[in-house]
C-alpha positions in Angstrom: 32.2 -50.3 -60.6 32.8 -47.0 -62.1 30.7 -44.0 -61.5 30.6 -40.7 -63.2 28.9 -37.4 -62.3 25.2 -37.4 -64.0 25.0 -41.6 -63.2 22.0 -42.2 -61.2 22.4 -44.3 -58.4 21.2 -45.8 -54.7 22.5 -46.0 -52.2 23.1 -50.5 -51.7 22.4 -51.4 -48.0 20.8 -49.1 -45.6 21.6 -51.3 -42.8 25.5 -51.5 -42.8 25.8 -48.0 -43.3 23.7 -47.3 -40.0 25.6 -50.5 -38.7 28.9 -49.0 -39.9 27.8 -45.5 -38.6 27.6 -43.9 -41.3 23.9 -43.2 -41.1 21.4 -42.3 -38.8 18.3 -44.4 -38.6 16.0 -41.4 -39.3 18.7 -40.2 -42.6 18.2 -43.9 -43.7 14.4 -43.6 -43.8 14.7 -40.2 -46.0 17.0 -42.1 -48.7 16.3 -45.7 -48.3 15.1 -46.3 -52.2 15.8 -43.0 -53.0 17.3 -42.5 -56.6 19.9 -40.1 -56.8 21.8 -38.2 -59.5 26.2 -38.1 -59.0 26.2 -34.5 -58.2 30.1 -34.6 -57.7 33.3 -37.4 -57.4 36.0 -36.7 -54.7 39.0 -38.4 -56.3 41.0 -38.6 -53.0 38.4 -40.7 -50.8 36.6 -42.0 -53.6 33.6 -40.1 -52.3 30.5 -39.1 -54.2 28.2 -36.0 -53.7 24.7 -37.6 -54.5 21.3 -35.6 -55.1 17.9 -36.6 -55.0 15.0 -35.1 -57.3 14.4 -33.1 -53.7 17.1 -31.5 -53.3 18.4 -33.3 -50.6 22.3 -34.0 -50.6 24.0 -37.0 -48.9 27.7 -38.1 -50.0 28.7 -41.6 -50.2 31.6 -43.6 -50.9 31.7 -46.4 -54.1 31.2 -49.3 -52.3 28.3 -47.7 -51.0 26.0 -46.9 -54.0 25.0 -49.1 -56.8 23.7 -47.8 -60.9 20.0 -47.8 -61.3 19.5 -49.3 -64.6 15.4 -49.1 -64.4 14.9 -45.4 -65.2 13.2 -45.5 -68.5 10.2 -44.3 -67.7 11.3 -41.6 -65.3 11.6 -37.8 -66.2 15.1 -37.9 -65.3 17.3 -34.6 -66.7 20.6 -35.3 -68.5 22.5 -31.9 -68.0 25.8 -33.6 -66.9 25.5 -36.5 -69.2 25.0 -33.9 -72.2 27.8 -32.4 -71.4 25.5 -28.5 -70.4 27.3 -26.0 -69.2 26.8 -26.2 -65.4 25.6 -22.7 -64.6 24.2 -24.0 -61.1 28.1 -24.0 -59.7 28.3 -20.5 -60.1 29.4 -18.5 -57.2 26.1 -16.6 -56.6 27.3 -14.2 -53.3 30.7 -13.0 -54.9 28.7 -12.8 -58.1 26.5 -10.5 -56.2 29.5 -8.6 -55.1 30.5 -7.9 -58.9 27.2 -6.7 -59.5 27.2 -4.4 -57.4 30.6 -2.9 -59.5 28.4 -3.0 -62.1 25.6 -0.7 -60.6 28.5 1.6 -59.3 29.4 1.7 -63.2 25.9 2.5 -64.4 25.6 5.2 -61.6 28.3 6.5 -63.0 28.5 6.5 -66.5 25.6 4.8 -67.5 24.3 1.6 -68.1 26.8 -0.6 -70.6 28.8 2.1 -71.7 32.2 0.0 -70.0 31.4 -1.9 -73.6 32.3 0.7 -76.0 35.4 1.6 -74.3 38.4 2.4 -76.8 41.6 0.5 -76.5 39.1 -1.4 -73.1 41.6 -4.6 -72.8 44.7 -2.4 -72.0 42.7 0.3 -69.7 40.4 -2.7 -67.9 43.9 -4.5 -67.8 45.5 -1.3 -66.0 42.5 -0.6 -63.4 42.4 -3.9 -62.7 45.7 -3.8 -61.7 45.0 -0.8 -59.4 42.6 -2.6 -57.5 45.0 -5.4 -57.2 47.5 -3.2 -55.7 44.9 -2.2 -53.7 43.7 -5.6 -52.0 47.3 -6.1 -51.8 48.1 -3.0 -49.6 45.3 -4.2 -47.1 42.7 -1.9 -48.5 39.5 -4.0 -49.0 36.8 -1.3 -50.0 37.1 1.4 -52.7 36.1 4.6 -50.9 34.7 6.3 -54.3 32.1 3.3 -54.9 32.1 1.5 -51.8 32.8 -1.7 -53.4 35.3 -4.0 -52.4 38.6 -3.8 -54.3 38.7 -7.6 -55.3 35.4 -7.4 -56.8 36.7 -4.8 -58.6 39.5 -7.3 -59.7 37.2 -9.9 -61.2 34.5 -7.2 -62.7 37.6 -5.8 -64.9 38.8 -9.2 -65.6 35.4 -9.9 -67.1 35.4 -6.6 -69.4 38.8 -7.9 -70.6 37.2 -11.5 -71.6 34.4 -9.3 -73.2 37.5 -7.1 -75.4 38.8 -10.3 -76.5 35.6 -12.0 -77.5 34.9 -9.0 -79.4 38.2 -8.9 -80.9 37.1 -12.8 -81.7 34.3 -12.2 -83.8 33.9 -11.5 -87.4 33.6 -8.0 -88.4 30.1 -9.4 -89.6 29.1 -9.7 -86.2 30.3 -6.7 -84.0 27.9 -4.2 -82.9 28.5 -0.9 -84.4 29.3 2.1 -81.3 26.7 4.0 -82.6 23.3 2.6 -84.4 23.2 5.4 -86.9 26.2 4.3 -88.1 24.6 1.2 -89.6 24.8 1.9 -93.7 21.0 1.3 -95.1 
């Protein structure tokens, strides 16, 4: 049978996989009739990262897990089915670490001002380079900010995506630099 991530499934037989020892008597109590949502597929083993309405993770392999087809009156979400962004795999600690470029910005200059930048891709573009060079040379924290060089790397990498949306949009929809200069 094939799976895909947002399938909800169970695991089949309790028994061989604690036979097989694959699962502890006291893990097969937790998820015995547990439904579970495809969190994850591991092409190479044919492994599956399974998570139930708790929380709780357990990975199985195919011939382990069967569909559940009697979920029509369950309050079961859809996120990976409906193709949603999946903002739950973002990399909250080194998301963290960009944030805190962020506050060293603010400090700084003040609070969004990296935004209004002129000619931002080709100057974010250069400092991020710096900091590259930076990480490179075995330095790993800037001593004017005290954030760590790579971080540094990915904060101006994200000010270049947000020139090039910019450059993107419409004329109708940019933000003007200054609100006064909005014709009424």
């Amino acid at each position: 049978m094939e799976f895909k991530v947002g399938d909800i499934v169970k695991v089949k037989d309790i028994e061989d996989l604690i036979k097989r020892g694959r699962c502890e008597e006291k893990t097969a109590r937790h998820i015995s009739g547990v439904k579970f949502i495809i969190n994850a597929f591991f092409v190479k083993s044919n492994k599956y990262e399974l998570k139930a309405k708790t929380g709780s993770i357990v990975y199985c392999y195919e011939d382990e897990i069967e569909k559940c087809e009697d979920i029509e009156n369950e309050s079961i979400k859809n996120d990976r089915k409906d193709d949603k962004i999946m903002m739950d795999l973002l990399p909250w600690p080194e998301l963290e670490e960009i944030a805190k470029v962020y506050t060293a910005g603010a400090k700084k200059y003040g609070p969004n001002k990296w935004q209004n930048l002129p000619d931002g891709y080709q100057r974010y573009k250069g400092a991020m380079l710096r900091h590259l060079t930076e990480v490179e040379k075995g330095n790993e924290i800037d001593q004017e900010t005290g954030c760590m060089h790579i971080a540094q790397v990915a904060w101006n990498a994200i000010a270049m995506l947000h020139c090039k949306m910019e450059e993107m949009k419409p004329h109708s929809e940019k933000i003007p630099e200054n609100a006064n200069d909005i014709d009424k």
